[in-house]
C-alpha positions in Angstrom: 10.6 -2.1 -25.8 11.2 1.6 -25.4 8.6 4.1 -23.0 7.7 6.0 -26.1 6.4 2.3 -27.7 4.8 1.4 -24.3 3.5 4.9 -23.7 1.8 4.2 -27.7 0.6 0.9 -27.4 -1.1 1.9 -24.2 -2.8 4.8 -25.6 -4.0 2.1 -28.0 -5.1 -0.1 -25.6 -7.1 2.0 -23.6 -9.0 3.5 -26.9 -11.3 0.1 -26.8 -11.0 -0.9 -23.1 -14.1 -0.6 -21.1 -14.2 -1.2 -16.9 -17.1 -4.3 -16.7 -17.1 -4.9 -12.8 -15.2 -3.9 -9.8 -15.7 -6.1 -6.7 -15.1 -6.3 -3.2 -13.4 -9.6 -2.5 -11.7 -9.7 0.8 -11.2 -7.0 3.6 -9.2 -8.2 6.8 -8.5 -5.1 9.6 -7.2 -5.3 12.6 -6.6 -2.6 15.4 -4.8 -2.9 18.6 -6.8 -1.9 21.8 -4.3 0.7 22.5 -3.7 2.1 19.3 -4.6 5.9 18.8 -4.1 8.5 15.6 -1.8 10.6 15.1 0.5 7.9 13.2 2.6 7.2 10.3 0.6 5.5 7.9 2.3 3.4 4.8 0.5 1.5 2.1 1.0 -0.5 -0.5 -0.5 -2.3 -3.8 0.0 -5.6 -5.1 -1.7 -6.2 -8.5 -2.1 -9.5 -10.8 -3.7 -9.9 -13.8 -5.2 -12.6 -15.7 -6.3 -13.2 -19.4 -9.5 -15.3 -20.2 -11.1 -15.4 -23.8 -14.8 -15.4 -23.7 -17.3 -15.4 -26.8 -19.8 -12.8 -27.3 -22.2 -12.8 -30.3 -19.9 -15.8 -31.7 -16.9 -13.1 -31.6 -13.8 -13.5 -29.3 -13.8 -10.9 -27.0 -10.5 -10.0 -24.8 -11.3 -9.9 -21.1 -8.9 -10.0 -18.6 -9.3 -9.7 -14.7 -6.7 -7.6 -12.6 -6.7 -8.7 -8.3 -5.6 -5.7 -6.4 -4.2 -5.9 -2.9 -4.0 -2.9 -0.5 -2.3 -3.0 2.5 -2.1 -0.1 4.9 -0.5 -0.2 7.9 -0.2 2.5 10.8 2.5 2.7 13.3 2.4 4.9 16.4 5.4 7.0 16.7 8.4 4.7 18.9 6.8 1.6 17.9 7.6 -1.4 15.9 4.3 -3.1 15.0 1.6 -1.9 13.7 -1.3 -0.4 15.5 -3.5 -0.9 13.4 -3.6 -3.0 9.8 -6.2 -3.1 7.0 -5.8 -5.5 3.8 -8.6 -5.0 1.1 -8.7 -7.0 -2.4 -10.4 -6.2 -4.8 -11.3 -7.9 -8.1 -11.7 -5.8 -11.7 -12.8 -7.2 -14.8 -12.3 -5.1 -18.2 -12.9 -5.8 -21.4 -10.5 -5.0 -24.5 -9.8 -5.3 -28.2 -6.6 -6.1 -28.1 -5.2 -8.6 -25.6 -3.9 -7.8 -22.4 0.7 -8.5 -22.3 3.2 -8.6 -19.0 4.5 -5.6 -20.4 1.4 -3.6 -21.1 0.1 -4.2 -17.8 3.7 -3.1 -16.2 2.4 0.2 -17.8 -1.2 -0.1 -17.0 -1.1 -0.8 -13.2 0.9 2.2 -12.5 -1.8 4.6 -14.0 -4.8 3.7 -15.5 -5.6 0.8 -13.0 -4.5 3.2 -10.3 -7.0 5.3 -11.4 -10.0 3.0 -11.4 -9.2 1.5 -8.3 -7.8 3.6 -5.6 -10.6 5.8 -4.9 -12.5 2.7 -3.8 -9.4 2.0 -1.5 -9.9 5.1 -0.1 -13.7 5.2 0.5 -13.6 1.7 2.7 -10.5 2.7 4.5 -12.4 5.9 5.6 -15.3 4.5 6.5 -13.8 1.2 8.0 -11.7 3.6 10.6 -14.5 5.4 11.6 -16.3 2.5 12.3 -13.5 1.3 14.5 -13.7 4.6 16.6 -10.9 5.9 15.1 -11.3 10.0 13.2 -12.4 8.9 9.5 -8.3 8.6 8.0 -8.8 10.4 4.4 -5.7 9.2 2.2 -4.8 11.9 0.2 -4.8 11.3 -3.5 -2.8 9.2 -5.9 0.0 10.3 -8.0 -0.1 8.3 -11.2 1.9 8.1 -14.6 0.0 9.2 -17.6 1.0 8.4 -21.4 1.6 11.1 -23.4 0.6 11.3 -26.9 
């Protein structure tokens, strides 16, 4: 499928597609005793989704459930392991039309999902290093791609 049909049948998508929940579902940090900002800091996303049919006023209704994984990691500069570590998952229901495909959500996770997501990411990660005594760490924002019509 070309990007011009993806870009397309994304727009579609999205035209019906409403955000039902976002939930917190696991959070593990650690921080080494020693560890101290300034450091480089790297993180990553891992997303699934899942389909699941459900019945509402005796009409099938699309939902599908996306887990999103963040992982940041920070390494002080000349060492190897991390400092400090945070993992947060996070579980999103939506709700759609049309049903969710492999390569719809290719297209999906890397903007619109993004989008929803990521500023919850940021929140807890601020607020989780200040509570470890570290300066808040504000993650700047995230550069998404965005179908054209």
């Amino acid at each position: 499928m070309s990007q011009n049909n993806n870009s397309s049948d994304l727009l579609s998508f999205l035209k019906d597609l409403e955000l039902l929940s976002i939930s917190l579902v696991e959070l593990k940090s650690k921080k080494k005793d020693t560890f101290a900002l300034p450091a480089k800091i790297t993180n990553s996303v891992e997303n699934k989704f899942k389909n699941a049919k459900k019945i509402e006023k005796e009409i099938e209704i699309n939902h599908f459930m996306v887990n999103s994984t963040f992982t940041l990691e920070a390494h002080e500069e000349g060492k190897k392991e991390a400092g400090l570590k945070i993992q947060i998952t996070y579980l999103l229901e939506y709700k759609a039309k049309k049903e969710m495909t492999p390569d719809l959500f290719e297209e999906f996770k890397e903007s619109y999902l993004m989008l929803n997501v990521y500023p919850y990411f940021r929140f807890l990660i601020q607020e989780i290093t200040s509570r470890m005594g570290l300066p808040p760490l504000v993650l700047n924002v995230i550069q998404v791609k965005v179908a054209q019509e």
